[in-house]
KOLTOR-796624 format. One record per residue (C-alpha): residue in one letter; x, y, z. Coordinates in steps of 0.05 Angstrom, whole numbers, plus 5000, padded with zeros to 4 digits. Layout:
BEGIN
AXYZ
...
//
This chain:
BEGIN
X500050005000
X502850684984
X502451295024
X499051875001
X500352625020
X495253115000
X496653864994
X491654115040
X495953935099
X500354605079
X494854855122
X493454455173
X485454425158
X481154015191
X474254075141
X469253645104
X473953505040
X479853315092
X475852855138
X473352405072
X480452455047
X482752245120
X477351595114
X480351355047
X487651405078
X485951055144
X483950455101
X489050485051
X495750705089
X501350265125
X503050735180
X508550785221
X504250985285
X497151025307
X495151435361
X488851365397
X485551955435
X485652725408
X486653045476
X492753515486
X497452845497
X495152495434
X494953165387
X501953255414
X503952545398
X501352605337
X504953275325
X510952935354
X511452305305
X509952705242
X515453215259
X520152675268
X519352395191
X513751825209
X506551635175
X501851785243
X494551725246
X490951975307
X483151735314
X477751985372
X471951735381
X468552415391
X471953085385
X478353455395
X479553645463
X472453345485
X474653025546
X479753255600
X483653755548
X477454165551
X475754185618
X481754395655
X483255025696
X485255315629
X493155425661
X499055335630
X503155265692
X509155015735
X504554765790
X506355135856
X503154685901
X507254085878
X513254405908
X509254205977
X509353455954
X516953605936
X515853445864
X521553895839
X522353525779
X515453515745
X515154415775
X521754475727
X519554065670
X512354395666
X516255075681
X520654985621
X514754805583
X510755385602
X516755855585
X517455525509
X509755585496
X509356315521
X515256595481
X514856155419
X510255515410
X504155785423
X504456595441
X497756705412
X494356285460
X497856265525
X499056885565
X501857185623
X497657115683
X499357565750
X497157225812
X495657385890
X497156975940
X494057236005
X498157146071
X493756916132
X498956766191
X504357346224
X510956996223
X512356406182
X507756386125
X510756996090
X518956736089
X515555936070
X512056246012
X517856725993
X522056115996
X517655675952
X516756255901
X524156395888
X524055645874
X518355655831
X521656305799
X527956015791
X527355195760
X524555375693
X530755655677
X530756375629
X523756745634
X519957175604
X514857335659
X516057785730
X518357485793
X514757515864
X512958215897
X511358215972
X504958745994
X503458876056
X495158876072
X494259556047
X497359405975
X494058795970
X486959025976
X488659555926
X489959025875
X484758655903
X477859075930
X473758525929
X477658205986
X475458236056
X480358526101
X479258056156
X481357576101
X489457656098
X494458046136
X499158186069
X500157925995
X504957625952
X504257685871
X507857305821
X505157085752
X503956455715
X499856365650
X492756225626
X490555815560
X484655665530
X485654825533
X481654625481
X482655145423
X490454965439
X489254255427
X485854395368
X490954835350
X496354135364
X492953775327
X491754265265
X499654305267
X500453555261
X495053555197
X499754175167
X506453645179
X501453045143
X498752665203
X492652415189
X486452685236
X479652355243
X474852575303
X469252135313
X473051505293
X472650985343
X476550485363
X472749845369
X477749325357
X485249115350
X488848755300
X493648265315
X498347695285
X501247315339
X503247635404
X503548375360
X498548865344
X499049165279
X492749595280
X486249775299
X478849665276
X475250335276
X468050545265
X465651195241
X462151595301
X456851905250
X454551345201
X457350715229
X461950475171
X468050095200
X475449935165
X481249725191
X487550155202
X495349875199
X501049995231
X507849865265
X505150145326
X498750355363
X499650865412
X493850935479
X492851645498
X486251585517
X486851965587
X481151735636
X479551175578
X485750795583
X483850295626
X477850085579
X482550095514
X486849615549
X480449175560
X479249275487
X485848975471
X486048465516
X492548545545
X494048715617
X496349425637
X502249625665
X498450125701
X491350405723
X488151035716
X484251375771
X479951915752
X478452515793
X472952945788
X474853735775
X468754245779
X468854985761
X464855575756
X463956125712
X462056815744
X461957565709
X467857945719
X463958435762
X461457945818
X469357915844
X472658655846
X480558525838
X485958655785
X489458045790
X487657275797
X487556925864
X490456315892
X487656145962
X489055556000
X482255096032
X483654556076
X484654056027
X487154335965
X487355035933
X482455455900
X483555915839
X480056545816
X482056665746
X480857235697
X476556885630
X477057295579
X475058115593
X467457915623
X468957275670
X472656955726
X473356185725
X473155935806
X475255255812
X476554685831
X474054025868
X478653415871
X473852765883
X474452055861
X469151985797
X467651255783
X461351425734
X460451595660
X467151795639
X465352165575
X459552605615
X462652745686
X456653225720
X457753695768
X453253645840
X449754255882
X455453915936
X460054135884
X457754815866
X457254955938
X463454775958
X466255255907
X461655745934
X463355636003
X470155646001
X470756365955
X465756635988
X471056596054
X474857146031
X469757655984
X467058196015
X460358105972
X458857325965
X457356955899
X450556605907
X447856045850
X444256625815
X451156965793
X453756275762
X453756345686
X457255645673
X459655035702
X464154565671
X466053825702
X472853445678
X476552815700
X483552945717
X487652245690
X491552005753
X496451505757
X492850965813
X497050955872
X496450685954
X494751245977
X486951415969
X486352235965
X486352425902
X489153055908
X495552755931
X496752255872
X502952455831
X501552885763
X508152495739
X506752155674
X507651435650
X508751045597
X509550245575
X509449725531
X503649415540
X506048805484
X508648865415
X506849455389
X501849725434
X504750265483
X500850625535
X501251335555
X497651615627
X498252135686
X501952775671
X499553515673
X496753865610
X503554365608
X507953735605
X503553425540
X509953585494
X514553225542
X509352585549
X508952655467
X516552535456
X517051975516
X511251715485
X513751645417
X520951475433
X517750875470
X514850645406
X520550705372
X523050015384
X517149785338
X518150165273
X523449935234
X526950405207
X531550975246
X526751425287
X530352155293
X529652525356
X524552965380
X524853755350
X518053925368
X522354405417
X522954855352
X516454765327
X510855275327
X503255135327
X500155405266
X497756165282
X504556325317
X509156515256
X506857225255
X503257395318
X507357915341
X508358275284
X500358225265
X499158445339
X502959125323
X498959175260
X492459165299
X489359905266
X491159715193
X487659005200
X481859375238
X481059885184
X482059355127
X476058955152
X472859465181
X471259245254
X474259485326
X480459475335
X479259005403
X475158545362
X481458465322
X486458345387
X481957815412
X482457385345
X488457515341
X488957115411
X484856545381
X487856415314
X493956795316
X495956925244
X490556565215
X486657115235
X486957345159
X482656585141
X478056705188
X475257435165
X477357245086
X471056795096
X467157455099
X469057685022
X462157774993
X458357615054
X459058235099
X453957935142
X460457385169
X463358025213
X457858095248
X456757865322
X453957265339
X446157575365
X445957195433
X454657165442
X456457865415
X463057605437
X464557175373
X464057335299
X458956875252
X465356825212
X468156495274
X463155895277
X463655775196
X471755735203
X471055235251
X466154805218
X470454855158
X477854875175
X477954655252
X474754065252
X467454155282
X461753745268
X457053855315
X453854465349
X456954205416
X463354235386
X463154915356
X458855275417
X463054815481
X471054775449
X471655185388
X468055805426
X466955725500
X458655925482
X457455485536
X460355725587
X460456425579
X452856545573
X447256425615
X443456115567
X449055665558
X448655685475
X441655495471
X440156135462
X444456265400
X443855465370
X440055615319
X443056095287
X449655755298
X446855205262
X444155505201
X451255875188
X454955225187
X449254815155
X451654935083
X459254785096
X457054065140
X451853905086
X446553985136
X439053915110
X434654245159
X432253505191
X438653625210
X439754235232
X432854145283
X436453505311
X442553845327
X439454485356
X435353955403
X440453505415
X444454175442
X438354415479
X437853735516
X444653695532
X444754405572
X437754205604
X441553565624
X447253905661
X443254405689
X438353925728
X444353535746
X446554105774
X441854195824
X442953425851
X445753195917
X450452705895
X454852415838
X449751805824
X443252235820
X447152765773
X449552305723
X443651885713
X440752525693
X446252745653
X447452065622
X440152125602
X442052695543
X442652465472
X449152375446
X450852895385
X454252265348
X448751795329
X453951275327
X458251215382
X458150635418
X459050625505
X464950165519
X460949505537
X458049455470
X465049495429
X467348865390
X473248435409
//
């Protein structure tokens, strides 16, 4: 069988024409590795192996980003508190990470982020944190972001209003950074596409292939219409995340290691409920809790760490979760958030590695990876800033399996697609404002979504004005925004274009139902949609809000996700774990 490159990959697209194309190849192509699971880890597997010379397909059953990698705390960090559990090594890899994505993998999407840390105890805590932070300041290595600046009580309620004074005796500030998870996963796995991987969302994995002891494939079946082939190669890769321990089921072979999920719930609030200049990082009894500037109209206040042994694709949040959040921020604010200031709530399952010890919130975020049996290798645990470094591990692991020489990793000196430019398209800001003739703060927050594809996405507008307009019900995005990412980033679904592409979903208090259908009739013509169509997709959204909004209101994990369980799946296809073949 010969290997076929097609030219659209100069461009990393992710559309209609490139997802058939993608079908034909997965049937047709020997490749050198298969990766299964389009998170952050998989994308940047993928990403990895094609940058290295290799034929890589990556398959997901659903949609980019549509587990964990979408449902984080949406920061690109070192991870402060693991210098408590004395994980230096893991705080300097993610560190360096963080530093390489800021200043040159990915500047469009992950910025600077200053934090406060409010002191509560005279004495000791101030030196103990001052300590940790010159660490934390330190490890990465060269930076490109301010180090720690003590305030006494005074200065920190001036950064911070909202605080109540009874709340902290002083203040510390230093900064880390913020992304939005799943548009940069997208954005990982649109790079891999541009270097010829091949990309197929809702492809599921429902068998292996094996001669002997080896695997040399998968069987996959198409999320949307059923159709099944078979796809071949030296090596399948299992970057599933929370699903691991299922795909080793599915193979039949016995894990190196398990996979405990944990249960991470935040909530969205408008920027005006919380008065402070800065982000917040207080400590609870069992964890921390983070306030975090979303966007220029929200702060994100999360999160819960609980063991979730339920649905893994639909985790639910639980009243016991919301108020805990609640609880906890409300602590320190001089005017308390109550359930009627929540615009969204998002649940996601943190991948752990399963250890002896039984809290959750003290597993390791270290990463691991094995060979399960001839060419199958297994990838879990890890933190979303480290995904490059679990790519190349991942990848060099499978390297034994591929026959001929596998280079080394570069991915180091690789941009994501939107990067080449940024800067200098960020200082043109007025001349692309005045070109297209829309705000010039419209054009800085593309620009921090697609970088220098910026130009693709408002080119869709030529001879159809109507493109630059707002979004009715989420003035916040451009129509032109929800056509490019039914046609170039991969979307297929109103879920995935209103949830990932834009965060609709959380940043609205209609949660996207509001704005569905006219979501759905801009994107109908480029997904082929007939208008039986478009109604089951704008009431297969609807359903799924309702869903997680009664959930919402439950007491505990069971009752929430039998409702949210209930909600039709947007892929008529996909099967639940129990029913896939052998």
């Amino acid at each position: 069988m010969t290997n076929e490159r097609r030219p659209n990959e100069r461009l990393g697209e992710l559309g209609p024409v490139q997802r058939a194309a993608a079908w034909d190849r997965l049937g047709k192509n020997h490749f050198d590795v298969i990766v299964i699971g389009a998170g952050v880890v998989g994308a940047g597997i993928a990403l990895d192996a094609a940058t290295r010379g290799l034929e890589v397909a990556l398959v997901e059953a659903r949609d980019l980003a549509s587990g964990t990698s979408s449902r984080s705390s949406k920061m690109f960090h070192g991870g402060l508190r693991y210098l408590e559990q004395l994980e230096f090594g893991l705080v300097r890899e993610a560190l360096h990470e963080r530093e390489l994505s800021l200043t040159t993998l990915a500047p469009h999407l992950v910025k600077p982020l200053r934090f406060l840390y409010p002191l509560t105890h005279r004495g000791w805590e101030r030196p103990y944190v001052a300590a940790g932070l010159v660490l934390y300041d330190t490890m990465g290595g060269a930076k490109s972001v301010a180090g720690q600046h003590h305030l006494t009580r005074s200065g920190a309620l001036r950064l911070a209003p909202g605080l109540r004074r009874d709340a902290l005796i002083g203040g510390v500030t230093y900064y880390d950074t913020v992304v939005d998870d799943a548009r940069h996963t997208m954005n990982v796995a649109r790079t891999a596409a541009q270097y010829g991987a091949v990309i197929r969302t809702s492809t599921q994995v429902v068998g292996f292939l094996r001669e002997a002891d080896r695997v040399i494939g998968v069987k996959v079946r198409d999320s949307e219409d059923g159709r099944t082939t078979e796809v071949r190669g030296h090596v399948v890769i299992n970057a599933t995340g929370v699903w691991t321990d299922e795909i080793h089921a599915l193979s039949q072979q016995r894990g190196r290691f398990h996979v405990r999920a944990s249960k991470g719930v935040h909530i969205v609030v408008p920027r005006d409920r919380i008065a402070s200049d800065t982000a917040l990082i207080l400590r609870t009894p069992t964890s921390v809790l983070f306030v975090i500037p979303w966007g220029s109209s929200h702060w994100i206040v999360g999160t819960t760490d609980t063991d979730w042994n339920l649905d893994l694709a639909h985790p639910a949040a639980t009243k016991a979760d919301i108020d805990y959040l609640l609880d906890r921020v409300n602590e320190v604010l001089v005017t308390p958030l109550t359930h009627a200031d929540i615009h969204g709530v998002y649940a996601g399952l943190r991948p752990l590695l399963a250890g002896e010890n039984d809290e959750t919130s003290k597993l390791s975020r270290e990463h691991a990876v094995a060979r399960i049996a001839p060419g199958l290798v297994a990838i879990a645990g890890g933190k979303y800033t480290t995904y490059r470094v679990m790519a190349y591990d991942a990848v060099d692991a499978a390297a034994q399996d591929i026959p001929q020489r596998v280079p080394p990793t570069i991915t180091e000196k690789v941009p994501l697609l939107g990067a080449d430019g940024y800067f200098a398209l960020l200082n043109q800001t007025p001349h692309l404002a005045e070109a297209y003739g829309i705000h010039p703060y419209r054009i800085e927050h593309l620009l921090n979504r697609y970088g220098a594809l910026i130009t693709h996405v408002l080119d869709l507008a030529a001879g159809k004005p109507e493109l630059l307009q707002p979004i009715t019900d989420a003035p916040s995005y451009l129509r032109a925004e929800a056509v490019y990412a039914a046609a170039a980033e991969g979307a297929l679904h109103l879920d995935d274009i209103l949830a990932r592409r834009t965060r609709i979903s959380i940043e609205y208090s209609h949660r996207g139902v509001a704005c569905a259908e006219e979501v759905a009739r801009l994107v109908a013509p480029v997904l082929g949609w007939e208008e039986s169509e478009i109604q089951r997709e704008i009431v297969t959204y609807a359903a799924r809000v309702d869903a997680e909004i009664r959930s919402q209101t439950q007491p505990d994990d069971i009752s929430a996700d039998a409702l949210r369980v209930a909600a039709p799946e947007p892929r008529p296809e996909i099967l639940e774990p129990v029913q896939l073949e052998g």
